[in-house]
C-alpha positions in Angstrom: 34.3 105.5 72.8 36.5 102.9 70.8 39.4 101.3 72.5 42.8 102.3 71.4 44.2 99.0 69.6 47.0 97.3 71.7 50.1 98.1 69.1 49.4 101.8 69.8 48.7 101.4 73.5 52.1 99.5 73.5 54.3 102.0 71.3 52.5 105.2 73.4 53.7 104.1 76.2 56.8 101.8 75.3 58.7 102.4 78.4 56.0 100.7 80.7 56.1 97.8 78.3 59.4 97.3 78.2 59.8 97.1 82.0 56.6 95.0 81.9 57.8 92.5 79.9 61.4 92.4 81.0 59.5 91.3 84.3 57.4 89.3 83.1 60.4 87.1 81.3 62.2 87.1 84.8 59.3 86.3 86.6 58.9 83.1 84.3 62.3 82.5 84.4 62.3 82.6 88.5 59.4 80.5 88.7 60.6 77.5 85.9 63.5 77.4 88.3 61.8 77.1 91.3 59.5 74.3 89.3 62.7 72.3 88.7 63.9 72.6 92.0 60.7 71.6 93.3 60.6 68.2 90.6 64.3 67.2 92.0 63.3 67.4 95.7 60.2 65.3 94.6 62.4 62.9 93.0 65.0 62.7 95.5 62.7 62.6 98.5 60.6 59.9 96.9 63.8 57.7 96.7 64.6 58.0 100.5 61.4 57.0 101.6 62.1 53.7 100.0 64.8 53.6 102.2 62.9 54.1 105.2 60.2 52.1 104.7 62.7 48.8 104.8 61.5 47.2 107.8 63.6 46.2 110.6 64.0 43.4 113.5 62.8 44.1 116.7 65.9 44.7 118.1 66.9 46.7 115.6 67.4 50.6 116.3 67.0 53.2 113.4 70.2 54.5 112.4 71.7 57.3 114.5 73.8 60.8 112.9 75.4 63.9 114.5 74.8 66.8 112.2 77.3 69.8 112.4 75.6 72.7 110.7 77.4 75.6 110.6 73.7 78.4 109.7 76.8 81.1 108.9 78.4 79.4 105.8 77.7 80.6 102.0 76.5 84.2 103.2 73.8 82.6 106.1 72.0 80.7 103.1 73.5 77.6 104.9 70.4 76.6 107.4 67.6 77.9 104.7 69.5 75.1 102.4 69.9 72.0 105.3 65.9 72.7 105.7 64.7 72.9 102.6 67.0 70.2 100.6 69.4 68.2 103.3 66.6 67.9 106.3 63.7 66.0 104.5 65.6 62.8 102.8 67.3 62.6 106.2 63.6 62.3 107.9 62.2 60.0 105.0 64.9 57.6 105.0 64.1 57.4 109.1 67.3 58.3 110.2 67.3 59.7 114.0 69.4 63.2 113.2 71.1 65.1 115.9 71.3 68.7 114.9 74.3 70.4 116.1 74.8 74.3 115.1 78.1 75.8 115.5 77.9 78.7 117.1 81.6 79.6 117.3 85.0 79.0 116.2 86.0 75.9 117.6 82.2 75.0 118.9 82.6 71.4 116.4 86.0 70.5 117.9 84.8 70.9 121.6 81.3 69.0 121.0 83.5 66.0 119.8 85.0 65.5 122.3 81.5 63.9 123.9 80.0 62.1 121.2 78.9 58.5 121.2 81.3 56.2 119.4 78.5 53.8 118.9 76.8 56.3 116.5 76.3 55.4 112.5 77.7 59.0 110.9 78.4 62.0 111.3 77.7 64.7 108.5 79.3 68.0 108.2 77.0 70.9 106.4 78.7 73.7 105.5 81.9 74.8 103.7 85.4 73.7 104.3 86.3 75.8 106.8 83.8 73.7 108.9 84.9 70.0 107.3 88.4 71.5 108.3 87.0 71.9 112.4 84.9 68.3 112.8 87.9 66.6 110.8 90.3 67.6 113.2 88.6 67.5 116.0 87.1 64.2 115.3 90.9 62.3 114.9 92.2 64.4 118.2 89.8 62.1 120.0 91.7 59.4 122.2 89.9 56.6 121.1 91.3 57.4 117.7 91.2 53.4 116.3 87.0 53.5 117.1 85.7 56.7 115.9 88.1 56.6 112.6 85.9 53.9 111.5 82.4 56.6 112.2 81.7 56.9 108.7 81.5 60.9 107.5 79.1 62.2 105.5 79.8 65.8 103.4 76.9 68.0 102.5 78.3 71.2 100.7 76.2 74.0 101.9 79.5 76.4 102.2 81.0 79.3 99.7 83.4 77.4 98.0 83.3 73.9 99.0 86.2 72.9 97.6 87.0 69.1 98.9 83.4 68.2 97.9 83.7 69.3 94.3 87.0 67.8 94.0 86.1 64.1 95.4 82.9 63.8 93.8 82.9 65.6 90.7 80.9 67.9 91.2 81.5 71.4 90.2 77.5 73.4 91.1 76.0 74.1 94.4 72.7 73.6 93.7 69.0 71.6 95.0 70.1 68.2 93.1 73.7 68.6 94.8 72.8 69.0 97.7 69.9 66.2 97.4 72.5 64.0 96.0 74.6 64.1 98.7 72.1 63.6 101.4 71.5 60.7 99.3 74.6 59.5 99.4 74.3 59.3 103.2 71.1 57.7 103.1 72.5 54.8 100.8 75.4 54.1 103.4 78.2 53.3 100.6 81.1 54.3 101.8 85.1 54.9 100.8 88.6 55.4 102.8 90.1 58.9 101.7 93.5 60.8 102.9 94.1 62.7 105.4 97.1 66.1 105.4 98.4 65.9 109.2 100.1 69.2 109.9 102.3 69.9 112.7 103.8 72.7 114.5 105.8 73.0 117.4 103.9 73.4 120.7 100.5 73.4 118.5 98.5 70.5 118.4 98.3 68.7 114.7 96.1 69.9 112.1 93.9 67.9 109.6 93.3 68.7 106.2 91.6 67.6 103.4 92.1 69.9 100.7 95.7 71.3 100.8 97.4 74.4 101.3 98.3 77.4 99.6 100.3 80.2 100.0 101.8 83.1 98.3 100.3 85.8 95.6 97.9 83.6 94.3 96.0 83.2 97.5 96.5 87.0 98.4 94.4 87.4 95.0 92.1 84.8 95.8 91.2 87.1 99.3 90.2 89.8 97.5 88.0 88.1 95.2 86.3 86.4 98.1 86.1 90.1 99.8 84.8 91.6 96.0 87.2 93.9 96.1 86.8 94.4 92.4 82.9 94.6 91.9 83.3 97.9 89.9 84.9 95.5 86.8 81.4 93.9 86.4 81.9 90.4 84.9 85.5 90.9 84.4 86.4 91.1 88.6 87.9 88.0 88.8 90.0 88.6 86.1 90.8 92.2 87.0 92.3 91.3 90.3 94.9 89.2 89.1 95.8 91.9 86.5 96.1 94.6 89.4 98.3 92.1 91.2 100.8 92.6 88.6 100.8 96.2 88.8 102.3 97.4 92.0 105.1 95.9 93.2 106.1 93.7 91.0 108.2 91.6 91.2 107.1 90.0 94.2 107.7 86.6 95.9 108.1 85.0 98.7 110.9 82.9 100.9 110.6 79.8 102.1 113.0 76.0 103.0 111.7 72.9 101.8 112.3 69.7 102.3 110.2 66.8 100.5 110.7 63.3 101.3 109.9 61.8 97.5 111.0 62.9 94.2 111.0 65.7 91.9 109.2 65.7 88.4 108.4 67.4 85.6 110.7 70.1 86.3 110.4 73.0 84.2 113.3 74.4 84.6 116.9 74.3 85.7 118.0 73.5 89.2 120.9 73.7 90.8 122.3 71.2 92.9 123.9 72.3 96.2 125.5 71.1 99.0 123.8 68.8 101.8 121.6 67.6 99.7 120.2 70.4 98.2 118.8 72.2 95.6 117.9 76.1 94.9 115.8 78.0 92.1 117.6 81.1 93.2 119.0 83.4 91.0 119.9 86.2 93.6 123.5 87.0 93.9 122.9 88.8 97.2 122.1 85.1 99.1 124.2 81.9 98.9 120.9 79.5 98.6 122.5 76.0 98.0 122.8 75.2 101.1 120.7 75.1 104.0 121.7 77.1 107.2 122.9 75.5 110.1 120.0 76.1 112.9 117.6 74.4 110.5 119.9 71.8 109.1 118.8 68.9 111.9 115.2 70.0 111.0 115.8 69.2 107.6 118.0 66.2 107.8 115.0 63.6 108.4 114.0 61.3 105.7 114.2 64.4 103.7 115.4 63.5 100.0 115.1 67.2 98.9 116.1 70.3 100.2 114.8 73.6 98.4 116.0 77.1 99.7 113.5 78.6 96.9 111.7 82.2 96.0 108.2 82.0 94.8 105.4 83.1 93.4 103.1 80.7 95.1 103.1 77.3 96.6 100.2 75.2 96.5 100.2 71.6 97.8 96.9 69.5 97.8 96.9 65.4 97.3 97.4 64.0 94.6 98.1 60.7 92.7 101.8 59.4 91.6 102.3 56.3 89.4 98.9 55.1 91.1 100.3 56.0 94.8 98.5 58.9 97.0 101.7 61.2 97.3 101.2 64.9 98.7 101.7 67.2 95.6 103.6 70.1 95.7 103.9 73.0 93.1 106.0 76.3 93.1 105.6 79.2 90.8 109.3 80.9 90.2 109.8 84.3 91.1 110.9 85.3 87.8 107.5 84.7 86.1 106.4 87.5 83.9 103.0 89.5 84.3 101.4 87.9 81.6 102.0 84.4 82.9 101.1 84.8 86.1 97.2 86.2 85.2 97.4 83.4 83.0 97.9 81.0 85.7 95.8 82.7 88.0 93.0 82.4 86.3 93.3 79.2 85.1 94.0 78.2 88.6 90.5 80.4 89.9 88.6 78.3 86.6 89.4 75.0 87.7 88.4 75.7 91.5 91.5 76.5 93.1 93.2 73.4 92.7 96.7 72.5 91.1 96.4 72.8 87.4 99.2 72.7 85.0 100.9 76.0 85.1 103.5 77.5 83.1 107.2 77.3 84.4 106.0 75.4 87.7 108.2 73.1 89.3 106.8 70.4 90.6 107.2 67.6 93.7 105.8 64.7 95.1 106.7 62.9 98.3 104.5 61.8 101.8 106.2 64.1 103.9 107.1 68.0 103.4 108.7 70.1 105.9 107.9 73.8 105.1 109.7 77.1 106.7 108.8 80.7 105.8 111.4 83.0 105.6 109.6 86.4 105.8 110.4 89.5 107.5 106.6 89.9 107.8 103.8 88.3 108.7 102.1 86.1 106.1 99.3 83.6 106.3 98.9 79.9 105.1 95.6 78.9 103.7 94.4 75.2 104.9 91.4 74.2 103.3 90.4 78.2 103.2 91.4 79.1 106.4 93.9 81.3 107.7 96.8 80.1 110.1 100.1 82.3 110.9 102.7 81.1 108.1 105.1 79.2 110.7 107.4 76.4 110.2 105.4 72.9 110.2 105.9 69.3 108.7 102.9 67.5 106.6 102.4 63.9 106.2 100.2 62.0 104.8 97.8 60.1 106.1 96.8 56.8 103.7 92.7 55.8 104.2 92.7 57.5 107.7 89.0 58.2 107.3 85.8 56.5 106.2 83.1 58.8 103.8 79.8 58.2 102.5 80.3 58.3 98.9 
């Protein structure tokens, strides 16, 4: 019996070929990507072998590292990632590695407290929530002067990874990122960066590298993180600022502010007020100019501005001011209209949840900043994406406090 030629077989059954070949094109578009992959960790590994083959004296001893792993970050897909891309340039350059995995919150800051000053590194793999632990653990340490000059090494193997992306420029998570910055480690070039000390009374200080927001824009951010709008498709991100806008609205929160520096590109109009200070606030209900009395001392302090202001948001990262390091800070009115703020939003969630030019922001720079909610609720501040109870606390900056590979 004659075989049925392949154009009818095909259009007979064309269901079964369509799913065949749309599996077929995914399967050779899985395994080209695993190819690649598999090329740059060829690439990369052959480069650190160079570096541990360099011979050394007899009395030399192979260089030492802590590594905090945190196997929870980016969804559990942390430890499959150390393994696979951190783990083997680490071995081939012959670097003696002491993996530490956090099993806890607080689990980095504790271990700290017993490590050997004499060591060459420490490298943190995992997000920012986990840079945010061995950072502040690590300068809580008494011997503050020794271990400040441990060099740190940042491998981002975390959901957002925020810090990373911002320092070096690089905006993907994936094998050659990774690889490059267990590179980076390997090749020992290193740089002084800034620290965010924040302080609250009867809590002991803070360290950040990335900044803090707080206000609608970070309530949004939560519930992308949490995909609250997965039924939107490609449009999710998007949708939940536009839902934001929708119920109560307006809405904006309270807060004194007092910023040692000075203010620039102001968009728009402030008021001056008594004591030094200044106010964005419209309401007729509240006499905003000037600061009340119980918090006056608190405010008095080196502080060249004093802002009794209702916002939007607040975001405050570092940021650079005539060629100084100066903490920046940015407010988002409380009169912004709905279209502006999804604009911002958006913008704001494209360029990776830093500071980005917004409309009708006003914005500061100085090295200290005093910060007090006035909410008749609980809010939250987020410090490099964690969640502290929104309290009043003081930030300063800290020039070159710490030493990174780079």
């Amino acid at each position: 019996m004659a075989s049925k030629p392949m154009l009818y077989t095909l259009r007979k059954h064309w269901k079964k070929s369509i799913l065949a070949a749309c599996l077929s094109l995914y399967g050779a578009y899985y395994s080209s990507g695993r190819f690649r992959e598999y090329l740059v960790r060829r690439e990369l590994c052959s480069e650190a072998k160079t570096y541990g083959q360099e011979p050394i004296s007899a009395l030399e001893k192979p260089r030492r590292m802590y590594v905090f792993l945190n196997p929870t970050a980016n969804n559990g897909g942390a430890l499959k990632m150390y393994e696979k891309d951190v783990a083997p340039i680490l071995h081939l350059a012959a670097i003696d590695v002491t993996l530490i995995k956090t099993d806890y919150e607080g689990h980095a800051k504790t271990i700290l407290g017993y490590i050997d000053p004499t060591v060459d590194g420490i490298i943190v793999a995992g997000g920012d929530g986990t840079l945010l632990e061995v950072i502040t653990g690590f300068i809580r340490l008494q011997d503050n002067d020794t271990v400040s000059r441990i060099p740190i090494g940042v491998v981002p193997l975390g959901r957002t990874n925020r810090f990373y992306k911002r320092q070096f420029n690089s905006p993907n998570q994936d094998a050659r990122t990774v690889g490059n910055a267990a590179l980076a480690i390997v090749k020992g070039n290193t740089t002084r960066m800034d620290v965010i000390e924040i302080t609250s009374d009867g809590v002991r200080p803070t360290y950040s590298l990335s900044g803090l927001t707080w206000g609608l824009l970070q309530e949004v951010k939560q519930k992308i993180d949490a995909k609250k709008h997965w039924w939107a498709g490609p449009w999710k991100k998007e949708m939940a600022f536009v839902t934001r806008t929708v119920r109560n609205w307006p809405s904006y929160y309270s807060a004194l502010l007092g910023i040692d520096g000075c203010a620039v590109d102001m968009k728009s109009d402030l008021k001056n007020g008594g004591n030094n200070g200044v106010t964005d606030s419209q309401d007729p209900r509240r006499d905003d100019s000037v600061v009340p009395s119980h918090l006056e001392n608190h405010f008095k302090d080196k502080m060249s501005i004093s802002l009794n202001s209702d916002m939007c948001a607040l975001n405050l990262e570092i940021g650079d001011f005539h060629g100084n390091s100066m903490l920046h800070v940015q407010l988002l009115g409380s009169d912004m209209q709905r279209a502006d703020f999804i604009a911002n939003g958006i913008k704001w969630m494209k360029n990776n949840y830093n500071i980005v030019q917004y409309v009708d922001s006003k914005e500061f720079h100085g090295e200290q900043v005093k910060l007090c909610p006035r909410m008749d609720y609980v809010t939250f501040f987020h410090i490099d994406g964690e969640e502290f109870e929104a309290k009043d606390i003081s930030l300063k900056l800290l020039k070159d406090k710490l030493c990174f590979f780079n």
